[in-house]
N, C-alpha and C positions, 0 to 999 in steps of 0.2 A: 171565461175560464182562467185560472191561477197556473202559472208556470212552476210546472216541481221543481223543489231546490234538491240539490244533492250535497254530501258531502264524502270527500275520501278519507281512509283511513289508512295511512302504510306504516309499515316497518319493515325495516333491513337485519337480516338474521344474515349469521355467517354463512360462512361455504356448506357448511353439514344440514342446516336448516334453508327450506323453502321458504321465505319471508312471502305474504299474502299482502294485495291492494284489492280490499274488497268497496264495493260501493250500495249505498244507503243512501236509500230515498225515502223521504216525509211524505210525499203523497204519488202513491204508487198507484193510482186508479188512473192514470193517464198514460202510464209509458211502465205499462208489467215488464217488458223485456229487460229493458234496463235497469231494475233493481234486480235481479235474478243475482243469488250468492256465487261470488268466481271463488272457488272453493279451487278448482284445478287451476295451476299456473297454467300460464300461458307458455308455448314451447320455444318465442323469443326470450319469456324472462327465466326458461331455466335454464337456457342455455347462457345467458347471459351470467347467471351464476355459476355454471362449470367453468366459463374463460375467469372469472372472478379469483376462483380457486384453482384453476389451472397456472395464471397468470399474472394478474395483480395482486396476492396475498405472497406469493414468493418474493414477486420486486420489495415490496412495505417491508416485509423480513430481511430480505440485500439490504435496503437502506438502514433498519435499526442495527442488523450484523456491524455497521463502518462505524458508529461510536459519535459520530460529530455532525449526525444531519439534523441532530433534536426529534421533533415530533413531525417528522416529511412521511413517515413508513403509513402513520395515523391519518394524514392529510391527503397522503393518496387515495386511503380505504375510501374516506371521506369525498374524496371528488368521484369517482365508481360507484360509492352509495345512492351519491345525487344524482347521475345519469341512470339509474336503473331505476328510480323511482320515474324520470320522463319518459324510458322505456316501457312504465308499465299503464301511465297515462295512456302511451300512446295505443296500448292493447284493448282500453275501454272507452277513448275519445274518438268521434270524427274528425277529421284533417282541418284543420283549424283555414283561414284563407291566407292569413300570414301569421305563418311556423314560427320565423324565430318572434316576432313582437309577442305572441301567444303563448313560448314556451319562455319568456325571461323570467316574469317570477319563482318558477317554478325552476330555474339554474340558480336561483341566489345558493344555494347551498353549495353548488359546485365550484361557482367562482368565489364564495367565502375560502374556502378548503387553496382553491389556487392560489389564490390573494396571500393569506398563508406561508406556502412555499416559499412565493418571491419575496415577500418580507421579512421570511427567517435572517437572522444576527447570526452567521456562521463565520466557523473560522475559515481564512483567507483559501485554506489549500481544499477547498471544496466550493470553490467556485465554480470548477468546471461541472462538477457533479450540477450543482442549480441549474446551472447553462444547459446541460445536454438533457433535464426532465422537463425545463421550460419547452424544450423547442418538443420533446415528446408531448407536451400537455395540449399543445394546441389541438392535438389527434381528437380531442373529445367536444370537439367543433362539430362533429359528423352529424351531431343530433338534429341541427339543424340546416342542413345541405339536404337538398334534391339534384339529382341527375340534370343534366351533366353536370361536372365532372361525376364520376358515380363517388360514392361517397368514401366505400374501400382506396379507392388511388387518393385519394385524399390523406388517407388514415397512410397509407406507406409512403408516400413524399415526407413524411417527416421521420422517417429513416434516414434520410443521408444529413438532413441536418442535425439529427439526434447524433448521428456517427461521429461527427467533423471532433465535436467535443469528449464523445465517448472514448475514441480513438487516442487522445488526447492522455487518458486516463492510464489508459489499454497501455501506452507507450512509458508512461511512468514510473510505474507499478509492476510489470509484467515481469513474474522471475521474482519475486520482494511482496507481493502482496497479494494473497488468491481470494480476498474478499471485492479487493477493490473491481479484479475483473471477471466478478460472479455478478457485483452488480454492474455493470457493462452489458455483461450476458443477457442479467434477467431483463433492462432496460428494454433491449432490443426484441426480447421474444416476448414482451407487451405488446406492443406495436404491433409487430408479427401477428398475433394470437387475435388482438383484437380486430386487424383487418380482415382475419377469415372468419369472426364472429359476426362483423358487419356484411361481408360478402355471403355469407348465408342467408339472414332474416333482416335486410335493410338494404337490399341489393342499388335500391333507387333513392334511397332515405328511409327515414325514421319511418315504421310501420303504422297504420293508424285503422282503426277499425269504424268499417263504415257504415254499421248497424250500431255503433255506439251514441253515447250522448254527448251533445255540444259541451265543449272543452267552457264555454264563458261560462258553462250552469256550472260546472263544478269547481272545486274548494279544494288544494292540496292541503291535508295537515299532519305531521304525525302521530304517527297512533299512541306515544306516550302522552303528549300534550293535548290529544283531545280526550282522553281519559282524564288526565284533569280539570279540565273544565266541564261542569256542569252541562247538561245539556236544555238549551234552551227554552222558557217557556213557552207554550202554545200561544201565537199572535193573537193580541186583542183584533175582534169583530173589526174590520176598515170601517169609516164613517166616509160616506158621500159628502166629495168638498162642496161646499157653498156658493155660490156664486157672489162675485162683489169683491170689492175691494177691501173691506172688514174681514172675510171669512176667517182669514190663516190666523189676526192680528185675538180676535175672541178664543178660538180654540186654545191657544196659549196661555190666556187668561185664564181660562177656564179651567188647562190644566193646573196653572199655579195655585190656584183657590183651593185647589183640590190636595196638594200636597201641607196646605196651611194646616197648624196645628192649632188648638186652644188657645196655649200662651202668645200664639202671634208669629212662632217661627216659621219660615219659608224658603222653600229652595233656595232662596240669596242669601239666607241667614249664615252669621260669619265668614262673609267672603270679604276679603282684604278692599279696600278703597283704590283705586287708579290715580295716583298722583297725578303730576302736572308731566313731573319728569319721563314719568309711563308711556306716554300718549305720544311715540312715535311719528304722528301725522303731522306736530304741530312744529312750525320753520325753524324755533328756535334750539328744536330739537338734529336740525339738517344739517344745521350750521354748524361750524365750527364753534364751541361756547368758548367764552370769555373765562365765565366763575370756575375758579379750580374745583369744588364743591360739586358744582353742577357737571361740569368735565369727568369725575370720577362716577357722579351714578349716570350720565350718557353712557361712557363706556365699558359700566358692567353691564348695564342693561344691552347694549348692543350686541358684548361679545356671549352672553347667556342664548339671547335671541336670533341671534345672526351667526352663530357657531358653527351649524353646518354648513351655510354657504360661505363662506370664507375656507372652509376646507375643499369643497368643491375646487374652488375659482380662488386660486393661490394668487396675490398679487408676487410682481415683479418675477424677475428669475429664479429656479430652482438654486436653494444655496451650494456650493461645494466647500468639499471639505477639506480639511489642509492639506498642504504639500507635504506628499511622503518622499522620501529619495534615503532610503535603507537597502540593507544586505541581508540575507536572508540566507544562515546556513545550510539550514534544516529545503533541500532541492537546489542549491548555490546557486541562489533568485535575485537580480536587481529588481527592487520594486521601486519604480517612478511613476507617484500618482497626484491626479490635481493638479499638476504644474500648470503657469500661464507665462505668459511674456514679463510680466512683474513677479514673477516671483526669486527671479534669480538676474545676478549683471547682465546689462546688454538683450537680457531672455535668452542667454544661453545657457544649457547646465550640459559641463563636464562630467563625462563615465569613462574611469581609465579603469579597463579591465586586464588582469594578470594572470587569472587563471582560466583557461581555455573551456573548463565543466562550467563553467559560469553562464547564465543565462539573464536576459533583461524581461522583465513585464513592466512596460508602458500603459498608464489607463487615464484615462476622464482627463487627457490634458488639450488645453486649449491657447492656439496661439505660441506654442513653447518652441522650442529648437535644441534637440539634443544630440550632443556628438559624443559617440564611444567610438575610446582607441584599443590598441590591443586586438588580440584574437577572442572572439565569443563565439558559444556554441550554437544560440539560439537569439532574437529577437520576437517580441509578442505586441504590434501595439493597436493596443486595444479601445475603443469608444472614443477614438480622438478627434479634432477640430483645427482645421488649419494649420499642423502642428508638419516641422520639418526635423527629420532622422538622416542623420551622419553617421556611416561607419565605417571601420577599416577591414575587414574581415566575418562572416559570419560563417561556421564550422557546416552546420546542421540546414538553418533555412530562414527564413523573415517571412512573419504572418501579422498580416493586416486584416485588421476585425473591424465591423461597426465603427468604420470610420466616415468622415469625410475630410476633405481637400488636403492630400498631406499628401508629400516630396518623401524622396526617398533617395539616398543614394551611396552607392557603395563603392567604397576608393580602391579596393582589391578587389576578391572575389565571395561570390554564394552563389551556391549551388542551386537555392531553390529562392521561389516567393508564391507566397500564398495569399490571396487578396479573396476575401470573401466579406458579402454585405458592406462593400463600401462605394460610396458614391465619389468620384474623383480624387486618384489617385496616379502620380508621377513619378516615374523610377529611372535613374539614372546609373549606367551600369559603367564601368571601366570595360578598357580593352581586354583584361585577363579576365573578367566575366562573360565577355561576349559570347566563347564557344561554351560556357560549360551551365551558364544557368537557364532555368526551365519556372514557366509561368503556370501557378495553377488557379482557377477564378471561376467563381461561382455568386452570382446573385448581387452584378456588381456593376457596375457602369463608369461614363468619363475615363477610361484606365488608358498609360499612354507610356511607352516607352522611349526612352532618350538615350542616343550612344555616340562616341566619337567614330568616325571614319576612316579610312588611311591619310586625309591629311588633317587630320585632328579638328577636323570640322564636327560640331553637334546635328545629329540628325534625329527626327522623332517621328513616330507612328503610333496609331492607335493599335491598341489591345481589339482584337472582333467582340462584340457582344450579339453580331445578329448572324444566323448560321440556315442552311437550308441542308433539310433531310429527307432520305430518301428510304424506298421501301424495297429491298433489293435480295433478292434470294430469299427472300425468307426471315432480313435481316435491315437493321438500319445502318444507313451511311448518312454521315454526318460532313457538311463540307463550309468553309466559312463564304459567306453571303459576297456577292460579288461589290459591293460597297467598297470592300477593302482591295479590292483588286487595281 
């Protein structure tokens, strides 16, 4: 007996419109149930189109409202498009035995659309904006998670990291700009929205129905694109193979003979000759050539040939880009970016700041060492490597991002520090900071603070990273790990 092929058909209609994934089967005398027309959605996929329009078409709108995120409002539709079409797989398939290997082809459309956002060319003062819908976008992970963790706590843990930068935005803006923290808003009651869409109809993961058909029989395609293509002819009658070792080598004969015309033309008629140069297998082709000649068609033919793996599989380091050390009026911004040890005398670079609204953003610097004199309001350093920060004063706070191995130390005072996502990190506080600054850290490790004494001796301890909690009224109590005791 022949195994029935199936093929899907979707499309995604707006908010106002029911989009249908109906399923069609070529030979329906083996499995009636499963070609039956799904004429009625399913009540995960219309629900999933109320939060649609509840939810993610207001954020898309926030985003094109701001003027400068491009086509991210388009790109979001687009990643929501793609998870309701595995939503609605997963309404007519059995549960596949491994979900995510089984549901990857069927996310390329998703992670197209994401790929997208990160890759937009925007301008510099919506960085954080990309920051804080990145760390939202991972939310649409859910599709393939099973319990435990349940999938909803999944979906609202990247609330505090969506906030960190939202927050960011919120502090800016606030009082000066009611788009900027409308999208803030809507950011967050995405999140929101979509965790109680998942806590409804995905309570344990992705829904799957178990009177459905095996996910390998079927074929996602969309319904405009299989409108365009013809549909298939009916398969020639199978021929029972032969036995022997000739069998497969005559059938092929036999079809060539067959496609031969009068004049003598044949399937290989007009196909281009395979050079010497062509022929890949052969050493002289491994090697390094000698002839400039031959050197020039090796490496078109190479990089024609070999073009997507080479993008794959990037040799040597990622390149960076030049060193920036500008002033920025338009938010009274230092921007120091790219720096390394060679890029400046000694690998120091001087920040002598004068006006106290002034603010530093440090990024992608490696190896650097930078000292700001003066009073500043704020310090940001961001994505850095090995890199050491000098300062006399900070107004507001120092926030350390995406960092690793970088010193810190401040010759007066600051009030606050903020160390998130970084891996080894050393701070050095004066005696006038000692009573008054305050450590905040999240998702962060190595972290260690250094201070003089009363007799101006350095002393250091670590930051706690390991904490034990407790279930107490009703309530948690949190207390740090006796390690540090």
């Amino acid at each position: 007996s022949c195994v029935p092929s199936f093929v899907w058909r979707s499309s995604y209609h707006h908010a106002h419109s029911c989009g249908r994934l109906s399923l069609h089967s070529r030979n329906t005398q083996h499995n009636p149930a499963a070609t039956a027309d799904t004429d009625e959605v399913h009540p995960a996929v219309a629900a999933y189109d109320e939060h649609v329009a509840r939810a993610v078409i207001p954020f898309a709108d926030a985003c094109d409202a701001l003027g400068g995120l491009g086509d991210t409002g388009a790109n979001i539709k687009a990643t929501w498009s793609g998870i309701r079409t595995v939503i609605v797989i997963g309404t007519q398939c059995k549960k596949p035995a491994d979900v995510p290997a089984a549901l990857t082809p069927h996310l390329k459309p998703t992670q197209d659309a994401i790929g997208k956002i990160r890759a937009a060319r925007l301008d510099r003062n919506y960085d954080w904006h990309i920051k804080a819908m990145m760390e939202m976008l991972q939310s649409v992970s859910w599709v393939v998670m099973s319990a435990p963790p349940a999938p909803t706590s999944f979906v609202k843990e990247t609330v505090g990291s969506t906030d960190f930068w939202a927050n960011k935005i919120r502090k800016e803006h606030r009082g000066r700009d009611e788009k900027q923290i409308e999208f803030c808003d809507k950011l967050k009651a995405l999140i929101l929205d979509l965790a109680a869409y998942v806590k409804e109809h995905h309570l344990s993961g992705l829904s799957w129905n178990p009177r459905g058909v095996e996910l390998t029989d079927a074929v996602v395609a969309d319904a405009a694109a299989a409108a365009a293509v013809p549909a298939p002819a009916a398969p020639a009658k199978a021929t029972p193979a032969t036995s022997g070792g000739g069998g497969g080598r005559t059938n092929i004969m036999a079809e060539l003979a067959k496609k031969q015309t009068q004049d003598g033309s044949s399937a290989a008629t007009g196909l281009k000759k395979v050079t010497k140069d062509m022929q890949t297998w052969r050493k002289e082709y491994k090697k390094d050539p000698v002839d400039d000649g031959l050197a020039e068609k090796v490496a078109a033919t190479s990089l024609s040939v070999a073009a997507p793996a080479a993008a794959a599989k990037p040799k040597g380091p990622k390149a960076r880009g030049p060193p920036v050390f500008e002033y920025q009026d338009r938010g009274f911004k230092w921007c120091i970016e790219n720096q390394t040890k060679d890029t400046n005398p000694n690998g120091l670079l001087n920040l002598e700041v004068k006006d106290p609204k002034q603010q530093a953003y440090i990024y992608n610097c490696e190896g650097a060492t930078v000292q700001i004199t003066g009073k500043i309001k704020s310090i940001i350093l961001d994505k850095c490597t090995r890199c050491n920060l000098v300062f006399d004063t900070a107004i507001s706070a120092c926030e350390i991002v995406n960092s690793k191995s970088v010193q810190i130390q401040v010759k007066n005072t600051c009030p606050s520090f903020s160390i998130d996502k970084t891996d080894g990190c050393l701070v050095y506080l004066s005696k006038e900071s000692i009573p008054i600054t305050v450590f905040v850290t999240s998702k962060s490790s190595e972290m260690n603070v250094s201070w003089p004494d009363e007799n101006d001796e350095m002393k250091e301890a670590p930051i706690p990273e390991q904490f034990q909690h407790k279930l107490v009224n009703g309530s948690i109590t949190s207390d740090v790990s006796d390690l540090y005791h």
